[in-house]
SEDOSE-918243 format. One record per residue (C-alpha): residue in three letters; residue number from 1; chain; z, x, y. Coordinates in pm, whole numbers, plus 50000, padded with zeros to 5 digits. Each point is the difference from the previous one (the first is absolute). Layout:
BEGIN
GUKE; ALA; NUM; A; Z; X; Y
...
***
This chain:
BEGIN
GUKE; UNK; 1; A; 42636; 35685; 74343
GUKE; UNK; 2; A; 50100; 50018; 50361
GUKE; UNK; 3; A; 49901; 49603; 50067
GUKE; UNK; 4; A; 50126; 49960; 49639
GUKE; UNK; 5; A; 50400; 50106; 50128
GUKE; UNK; 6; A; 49951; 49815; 50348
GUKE; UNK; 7; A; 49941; 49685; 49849
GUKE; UNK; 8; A; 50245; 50058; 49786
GUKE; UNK; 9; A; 50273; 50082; 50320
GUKE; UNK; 10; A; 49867; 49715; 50157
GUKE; UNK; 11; A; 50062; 49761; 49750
GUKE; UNK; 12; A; 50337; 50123; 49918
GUKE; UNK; 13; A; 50056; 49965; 50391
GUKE; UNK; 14; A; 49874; 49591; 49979
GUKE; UNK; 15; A; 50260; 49951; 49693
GUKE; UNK; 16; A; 50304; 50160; 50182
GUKE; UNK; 17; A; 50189; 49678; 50092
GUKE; UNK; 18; A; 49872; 49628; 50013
GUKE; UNK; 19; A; 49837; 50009; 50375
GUKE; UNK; 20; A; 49783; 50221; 49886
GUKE; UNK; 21; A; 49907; 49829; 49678
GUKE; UNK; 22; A; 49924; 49665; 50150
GUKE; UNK; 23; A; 49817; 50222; 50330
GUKE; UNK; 24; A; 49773; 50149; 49695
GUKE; UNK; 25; A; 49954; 49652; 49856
GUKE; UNK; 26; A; 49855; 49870; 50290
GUKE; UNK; 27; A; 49821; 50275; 50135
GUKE; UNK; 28; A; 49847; 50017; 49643
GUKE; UNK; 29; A; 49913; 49601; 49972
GUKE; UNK; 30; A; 49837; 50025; 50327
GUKE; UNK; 31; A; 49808; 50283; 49965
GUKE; UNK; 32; A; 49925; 49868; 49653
GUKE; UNK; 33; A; 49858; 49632; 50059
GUKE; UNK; 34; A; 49800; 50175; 50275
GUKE; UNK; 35; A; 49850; 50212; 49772
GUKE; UNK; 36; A; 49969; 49707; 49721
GUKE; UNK; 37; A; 49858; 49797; 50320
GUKE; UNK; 38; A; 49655; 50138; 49987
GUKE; UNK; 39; A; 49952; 50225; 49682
GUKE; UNK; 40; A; 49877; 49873; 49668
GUKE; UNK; 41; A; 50175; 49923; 49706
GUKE; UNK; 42; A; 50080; 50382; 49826
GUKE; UNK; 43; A; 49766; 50054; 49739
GUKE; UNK; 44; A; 50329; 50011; 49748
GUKE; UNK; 45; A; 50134; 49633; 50047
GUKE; UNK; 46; A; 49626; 49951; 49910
GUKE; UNK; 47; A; 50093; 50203; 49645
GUKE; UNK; 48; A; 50295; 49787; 49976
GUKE; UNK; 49; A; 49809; 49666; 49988
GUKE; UNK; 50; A; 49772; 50147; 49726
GUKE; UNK; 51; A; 50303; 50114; 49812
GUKE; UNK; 52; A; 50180; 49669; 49980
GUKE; UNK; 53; A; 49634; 49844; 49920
GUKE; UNK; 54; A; 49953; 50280; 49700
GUKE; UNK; 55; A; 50377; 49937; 49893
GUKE; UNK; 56; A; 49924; 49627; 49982
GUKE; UNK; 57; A; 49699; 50030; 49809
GUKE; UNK; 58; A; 50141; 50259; 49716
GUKE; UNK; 59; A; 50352; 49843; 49945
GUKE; UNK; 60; A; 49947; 49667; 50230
GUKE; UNK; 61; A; 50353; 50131; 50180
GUKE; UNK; 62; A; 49997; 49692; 50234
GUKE; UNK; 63; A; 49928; 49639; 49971
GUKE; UNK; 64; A; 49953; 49696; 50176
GUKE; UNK; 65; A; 50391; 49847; 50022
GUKE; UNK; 66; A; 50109; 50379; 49998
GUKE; UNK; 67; A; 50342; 50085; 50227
GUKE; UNK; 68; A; 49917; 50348; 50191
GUKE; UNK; 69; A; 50241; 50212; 50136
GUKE; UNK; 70; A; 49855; 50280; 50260
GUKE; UNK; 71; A; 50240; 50270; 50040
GUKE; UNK; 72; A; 50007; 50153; 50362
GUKE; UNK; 73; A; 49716; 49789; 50172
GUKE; UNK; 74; A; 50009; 50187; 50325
GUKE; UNK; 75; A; 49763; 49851; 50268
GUKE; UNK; 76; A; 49767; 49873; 49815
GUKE; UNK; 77; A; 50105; 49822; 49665
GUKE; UNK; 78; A; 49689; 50126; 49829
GUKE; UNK; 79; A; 50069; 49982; 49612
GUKE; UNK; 80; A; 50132; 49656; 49975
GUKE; UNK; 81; A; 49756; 49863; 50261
GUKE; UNK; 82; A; 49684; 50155; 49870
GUKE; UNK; 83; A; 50138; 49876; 49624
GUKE; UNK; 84; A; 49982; 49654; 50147
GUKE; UNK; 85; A; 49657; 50001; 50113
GUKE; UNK; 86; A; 49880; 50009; 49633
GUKE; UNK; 87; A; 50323; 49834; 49834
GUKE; UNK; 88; A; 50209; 49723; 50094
GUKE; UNK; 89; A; 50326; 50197; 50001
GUKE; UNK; 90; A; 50338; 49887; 50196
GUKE; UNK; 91; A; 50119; 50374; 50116
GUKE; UNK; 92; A; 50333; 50127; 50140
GUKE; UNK; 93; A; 49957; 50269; 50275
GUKE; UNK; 94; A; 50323; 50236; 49986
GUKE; UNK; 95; A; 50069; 50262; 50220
GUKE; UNK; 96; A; 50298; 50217; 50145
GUKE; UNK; 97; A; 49893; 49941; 50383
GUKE; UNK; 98; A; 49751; 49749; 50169
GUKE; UNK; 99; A; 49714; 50250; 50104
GUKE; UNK; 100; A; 49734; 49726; 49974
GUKE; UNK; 101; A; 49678; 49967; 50204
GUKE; UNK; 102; A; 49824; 49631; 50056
GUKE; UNK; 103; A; 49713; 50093; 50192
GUKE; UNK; 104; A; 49934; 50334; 49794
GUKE; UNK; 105; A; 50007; 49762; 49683
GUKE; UNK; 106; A; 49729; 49783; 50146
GUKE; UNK; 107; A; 49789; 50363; 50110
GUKE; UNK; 108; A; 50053; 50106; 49684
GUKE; UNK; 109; A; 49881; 49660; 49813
GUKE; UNK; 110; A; 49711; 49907; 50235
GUKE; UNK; 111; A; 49809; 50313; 49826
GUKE; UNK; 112; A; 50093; 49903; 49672
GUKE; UNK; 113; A; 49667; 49731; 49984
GUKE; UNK; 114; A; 49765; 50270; 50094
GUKE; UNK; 115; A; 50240; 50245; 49727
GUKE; UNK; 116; A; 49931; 49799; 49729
GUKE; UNK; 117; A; 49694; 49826; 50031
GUKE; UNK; 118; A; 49854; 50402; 50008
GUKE; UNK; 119; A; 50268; 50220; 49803
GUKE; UNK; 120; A; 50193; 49805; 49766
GUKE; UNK; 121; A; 49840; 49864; 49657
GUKE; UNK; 122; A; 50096; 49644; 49974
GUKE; UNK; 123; A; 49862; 49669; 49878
GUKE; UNK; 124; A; 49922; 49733; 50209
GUKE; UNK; 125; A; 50237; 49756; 49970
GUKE; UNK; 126; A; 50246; 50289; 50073
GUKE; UNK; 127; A; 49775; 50072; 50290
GUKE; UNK; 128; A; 50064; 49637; 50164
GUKE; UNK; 129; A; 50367; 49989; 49930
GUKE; UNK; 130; A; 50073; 50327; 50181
GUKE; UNK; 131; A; 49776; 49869; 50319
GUKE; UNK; 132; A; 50219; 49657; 49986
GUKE; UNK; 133; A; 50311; 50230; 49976
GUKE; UNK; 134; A; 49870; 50251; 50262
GUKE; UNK; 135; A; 49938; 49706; 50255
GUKE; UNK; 136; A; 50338; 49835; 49933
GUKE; UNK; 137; A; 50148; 50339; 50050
GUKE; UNK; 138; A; 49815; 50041; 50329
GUKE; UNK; 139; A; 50064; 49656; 50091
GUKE; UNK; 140; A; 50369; 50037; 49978
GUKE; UNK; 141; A; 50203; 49999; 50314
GUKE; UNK; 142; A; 50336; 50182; 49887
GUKE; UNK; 143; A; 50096; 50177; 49719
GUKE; UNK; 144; A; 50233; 49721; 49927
GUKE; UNK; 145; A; 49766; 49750; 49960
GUKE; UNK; 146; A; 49750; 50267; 49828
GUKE; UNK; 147; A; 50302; 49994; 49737
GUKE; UNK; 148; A; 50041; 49627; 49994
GUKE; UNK; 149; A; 49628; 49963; 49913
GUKE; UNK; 150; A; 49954; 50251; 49740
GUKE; UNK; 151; A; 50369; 49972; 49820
GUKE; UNK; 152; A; 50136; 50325; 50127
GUKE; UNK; 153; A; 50356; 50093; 50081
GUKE; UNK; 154; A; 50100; 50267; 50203
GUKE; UNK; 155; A; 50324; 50188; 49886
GUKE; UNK; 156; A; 50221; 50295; 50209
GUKE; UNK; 157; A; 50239; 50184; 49798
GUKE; UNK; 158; A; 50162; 50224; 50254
GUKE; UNK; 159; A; 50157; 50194; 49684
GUKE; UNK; 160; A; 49660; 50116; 49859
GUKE; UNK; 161; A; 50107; 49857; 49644
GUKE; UNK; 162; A; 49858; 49705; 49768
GUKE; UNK; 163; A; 50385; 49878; 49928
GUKE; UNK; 164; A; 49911; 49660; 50121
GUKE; UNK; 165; A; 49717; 49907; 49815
GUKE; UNK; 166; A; 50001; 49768; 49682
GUKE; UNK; 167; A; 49967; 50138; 49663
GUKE; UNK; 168; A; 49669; 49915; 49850
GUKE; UNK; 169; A; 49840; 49863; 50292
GUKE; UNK; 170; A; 49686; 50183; 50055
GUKE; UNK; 171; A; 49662; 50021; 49808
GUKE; UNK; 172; A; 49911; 50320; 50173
GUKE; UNK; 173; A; 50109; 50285; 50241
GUKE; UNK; 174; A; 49813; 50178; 50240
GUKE; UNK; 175; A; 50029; 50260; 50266
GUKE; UNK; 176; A; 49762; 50235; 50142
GUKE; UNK; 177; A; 50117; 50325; 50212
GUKE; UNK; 178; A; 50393; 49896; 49956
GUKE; UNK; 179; A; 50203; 50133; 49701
GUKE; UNK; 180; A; 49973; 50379; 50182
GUKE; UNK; 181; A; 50210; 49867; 50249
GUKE; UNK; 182; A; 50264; 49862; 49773
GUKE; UNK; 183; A; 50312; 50237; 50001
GUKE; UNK; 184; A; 50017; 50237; 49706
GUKE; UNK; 185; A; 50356; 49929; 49934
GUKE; UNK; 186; A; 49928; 49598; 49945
GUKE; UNK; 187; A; 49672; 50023; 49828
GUKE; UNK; 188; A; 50147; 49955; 49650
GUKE; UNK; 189; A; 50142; 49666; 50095
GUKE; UNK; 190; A; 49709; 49895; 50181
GUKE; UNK; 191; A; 49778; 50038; 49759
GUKE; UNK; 192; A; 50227; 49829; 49702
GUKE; UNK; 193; A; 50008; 49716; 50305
GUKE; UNK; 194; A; 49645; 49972; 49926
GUKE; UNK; 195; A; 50057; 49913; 49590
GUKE; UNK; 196; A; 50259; 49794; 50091
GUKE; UNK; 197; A; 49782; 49764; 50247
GUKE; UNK; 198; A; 49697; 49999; 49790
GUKE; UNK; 199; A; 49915; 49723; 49757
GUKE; UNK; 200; A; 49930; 50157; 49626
GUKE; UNK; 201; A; 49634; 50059; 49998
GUKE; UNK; 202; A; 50035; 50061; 50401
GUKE; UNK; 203; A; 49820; 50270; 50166
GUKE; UNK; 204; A; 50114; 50280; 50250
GUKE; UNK; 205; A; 49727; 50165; 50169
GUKE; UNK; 206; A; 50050; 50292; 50203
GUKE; UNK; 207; A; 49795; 50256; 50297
GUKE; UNK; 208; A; 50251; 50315; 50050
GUKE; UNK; 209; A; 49924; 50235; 50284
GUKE; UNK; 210; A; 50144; 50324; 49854
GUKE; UNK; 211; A; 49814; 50207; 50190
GUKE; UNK; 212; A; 50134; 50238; 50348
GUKE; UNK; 213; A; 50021; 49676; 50249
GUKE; UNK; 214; A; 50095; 50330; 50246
GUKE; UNK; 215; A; 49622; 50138; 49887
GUKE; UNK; 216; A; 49893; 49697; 50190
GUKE; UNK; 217; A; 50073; 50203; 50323
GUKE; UNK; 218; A; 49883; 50305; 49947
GUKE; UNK; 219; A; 49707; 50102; 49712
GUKE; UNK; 220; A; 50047; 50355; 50009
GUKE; UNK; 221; A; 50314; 49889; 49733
GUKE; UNK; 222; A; 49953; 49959; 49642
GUKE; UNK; 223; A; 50003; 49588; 49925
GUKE; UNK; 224; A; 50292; 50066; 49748
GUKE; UNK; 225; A; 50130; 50281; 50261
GUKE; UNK; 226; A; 50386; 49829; 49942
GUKE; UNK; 227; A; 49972; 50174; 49663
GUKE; UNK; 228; A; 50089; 50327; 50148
GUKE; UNK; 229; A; 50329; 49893; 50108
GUKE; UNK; 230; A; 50380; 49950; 49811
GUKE; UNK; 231; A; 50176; 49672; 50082
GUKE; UNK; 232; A; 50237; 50158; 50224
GUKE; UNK; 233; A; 49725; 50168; 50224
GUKE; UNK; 234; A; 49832; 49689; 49984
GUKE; UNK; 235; A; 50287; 49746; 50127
GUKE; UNK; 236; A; 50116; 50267; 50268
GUKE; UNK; 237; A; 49667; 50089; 50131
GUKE; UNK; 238; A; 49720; 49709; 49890
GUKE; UNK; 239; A; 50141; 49697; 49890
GUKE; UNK; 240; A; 50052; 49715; 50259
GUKE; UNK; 241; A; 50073; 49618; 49980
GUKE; UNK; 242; A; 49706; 49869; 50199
GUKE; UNK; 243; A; 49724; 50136; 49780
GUKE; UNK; 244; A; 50192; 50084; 49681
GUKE; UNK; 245; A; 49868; 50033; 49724
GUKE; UNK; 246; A; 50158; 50116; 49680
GUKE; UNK; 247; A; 49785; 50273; 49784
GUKE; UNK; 248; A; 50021; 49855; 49688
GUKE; UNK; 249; A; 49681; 50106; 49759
GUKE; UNK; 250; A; 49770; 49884; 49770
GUKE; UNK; 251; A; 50234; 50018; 49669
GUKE; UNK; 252; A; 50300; 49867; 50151
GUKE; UNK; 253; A; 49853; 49696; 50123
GUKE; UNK; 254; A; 49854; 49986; 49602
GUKE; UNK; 255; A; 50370; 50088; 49908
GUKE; UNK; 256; A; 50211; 49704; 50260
GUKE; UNK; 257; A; 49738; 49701; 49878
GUKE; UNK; 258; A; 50029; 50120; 49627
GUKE; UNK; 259; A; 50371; 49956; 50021
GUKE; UNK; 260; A; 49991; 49701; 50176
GUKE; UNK; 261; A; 49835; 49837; 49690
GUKE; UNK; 262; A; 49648; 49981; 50129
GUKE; UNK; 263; A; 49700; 50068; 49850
GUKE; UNK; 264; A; 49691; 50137; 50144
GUKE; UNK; 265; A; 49665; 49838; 49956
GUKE; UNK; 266; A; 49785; 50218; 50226
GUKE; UNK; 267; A; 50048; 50371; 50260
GUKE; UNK; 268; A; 49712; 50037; 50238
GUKE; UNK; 269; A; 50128; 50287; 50232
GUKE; UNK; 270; A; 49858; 50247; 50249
GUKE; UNK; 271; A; 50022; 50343; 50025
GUKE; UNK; 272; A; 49893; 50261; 50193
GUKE; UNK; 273; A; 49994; 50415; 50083
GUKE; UNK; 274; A; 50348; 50052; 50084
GUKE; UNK; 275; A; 49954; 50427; 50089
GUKE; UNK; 276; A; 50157; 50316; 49864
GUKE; UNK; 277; A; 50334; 49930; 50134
GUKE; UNK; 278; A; 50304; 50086; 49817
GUKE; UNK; 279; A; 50174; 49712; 49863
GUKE; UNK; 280; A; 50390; 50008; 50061
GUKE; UNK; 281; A; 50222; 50045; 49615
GUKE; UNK; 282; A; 50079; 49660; 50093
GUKE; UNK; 283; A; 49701; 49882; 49926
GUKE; UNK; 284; A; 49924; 50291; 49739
GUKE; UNK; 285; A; 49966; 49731; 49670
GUKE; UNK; 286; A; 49723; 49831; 50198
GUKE; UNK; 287; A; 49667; 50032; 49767
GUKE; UNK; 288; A; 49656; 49998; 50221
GUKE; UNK; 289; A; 49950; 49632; 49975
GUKE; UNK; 290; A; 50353; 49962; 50185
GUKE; UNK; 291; A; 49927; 50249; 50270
GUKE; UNK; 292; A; 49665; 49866; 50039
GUKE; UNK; 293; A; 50031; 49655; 49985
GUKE; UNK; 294; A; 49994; 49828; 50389
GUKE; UNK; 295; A; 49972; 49616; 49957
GUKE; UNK; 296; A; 50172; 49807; 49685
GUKE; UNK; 297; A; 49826; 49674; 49891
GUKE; UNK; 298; A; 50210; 49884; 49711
GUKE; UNK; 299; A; 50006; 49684; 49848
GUKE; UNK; 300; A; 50271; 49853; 49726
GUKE; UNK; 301; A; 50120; 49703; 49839
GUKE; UNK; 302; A; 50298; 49803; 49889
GUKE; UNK; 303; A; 50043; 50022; 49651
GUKE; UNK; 304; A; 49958; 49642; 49816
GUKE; UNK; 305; A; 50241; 50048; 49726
***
């Protein structure tokens, strides 16, 4: 636990005042595309591929002509790009801050032919439209005219909300790694956000990190090691703005996209060991699958009627 509370202090010392936000930003993005530089593609953005491909062979959740909206892209726009190696999809790529990485994107998508010629099931006339996209990708001098060539468009929406976006203007919705850092206190609206933009019959399709992110620094902590804490002990001694993230489990993730008005098709989640810790009475109504449960693939849909 001792690493466990000194990343903690230390990130709570990075999100004291807005120097030392944008100072972590940077220091973060250039450790980060130096570390994306030369390493392989993570064995989980792998899983998310197959996902997608699984999704769109049970329920056929996206479709040539489809409008994609990828929620939190990050560095590497990942969902809606590796969508449109197999579909031809126009995506929108929102995000709250522009953290996004050219040259990792091309690391990243130069392995992808060797990825999925090897580990990835597909047919081959999916085979040579992912190696025409792949090149294109790679032959692309900007990400500007990476968007012009595939129909992308690149949003920032400072405020973190979907306010702006069109009623019934998407086909699908994906994120992967993002809605755990959406603030609690907003997550009701967010989520209603993502009825409101979908097309009936849409699809929102969903990778939640619930686990620890803080177990990422030191093992010795339980991976659902936040459990032990109340929300006041929590936002005074854990809690920070540059890696928030906002402990919301299993059931109430069920609970915000059943009010919303959408219905799920398919959960394929993750979960692990999590110790013999005592779990704060905050969390006390948590059954095993809550406290257990580390990553949250959900998938739902748009009502027709």
């Amino acid at each position: 636990m001792i690493k466990y509370a000194i990343t903690a202090m230390g990130l709570k010392l990075f999100s004291s005042c807005s120097i030392m936000r944008r100072l972590y930003r940077f220091l973060g993005n250039t450790y980060g595309m130096k570390k994306r530089l030369h390493g392989d593609i993570p064995s989980y953005y792998i899983d998310r591929i197959k996902r997608i491909l699984h999704l769109c062979s049970e329920y056929n959740v996206i479709k040539d002509g489809d409008k994609i909206l990828e929620i939190g892209t990050g560095w590497l726009h990942w969902e809606a790009l590796t969508a449109k190696l197999f579909f031809d999809v126009e995506a929108t790529l929102y995000d709250v801050w522009d953290n996004r990485q050219f040259d990792a994107l091309k690391h990243y998508f130069s392995q992808l032919d060797y990825v999925l010629d090897h580990k990835i099931d597909i047919s081959d006339a999916q085979r040579r439209r992912v190696h025409t996209i792949i090149k294109q990708i790679l032959a692309s001098d900007s990400l500007d005219t990476l968007y012009k060539q595939l129909g992308f468009q690149y949003v920032i929406e400072n405020n973190g909300t979907l306010g702006k976006l069109p009623d019934q203007s998407f086909d699908v919705i994906v994120s992967g790694g993002v809605l755990e850092h959406v603030n609690r206190d907003i997550l009701g609206t967010f989520i209603h956000d993502f009825y409101r933009v979908l097309r009936p019959g849409g699809y929102s399709i969903h990778s939640i990190n619930i686990g620890d992110h803080l177990y990422a620094y030191d093992k010795n902590a339980s991976p659902k090691e936040y459990l032990r804490f109340s929300d006041n002990t929590w936002k005074v001694l854990f809690e920070n703005q540059v890696q928030y993230f906002n402990r919301v489990q299993r059931s109430e993730w069920f609970s915000l996209f059943d009010k919303a008005g959408l219905k799920i098709i398919e959960e394929d989640s993750e979960y692990s060991e999590t110790g013999s810790f005592k779990v704060h009475k905050t969390f006390a109504h948590l059954d095993k699958a809550d406290i257990n449960c580390t990553l949250l693939n959900i998938s739902h849909q748009r009502p027709t009627g």
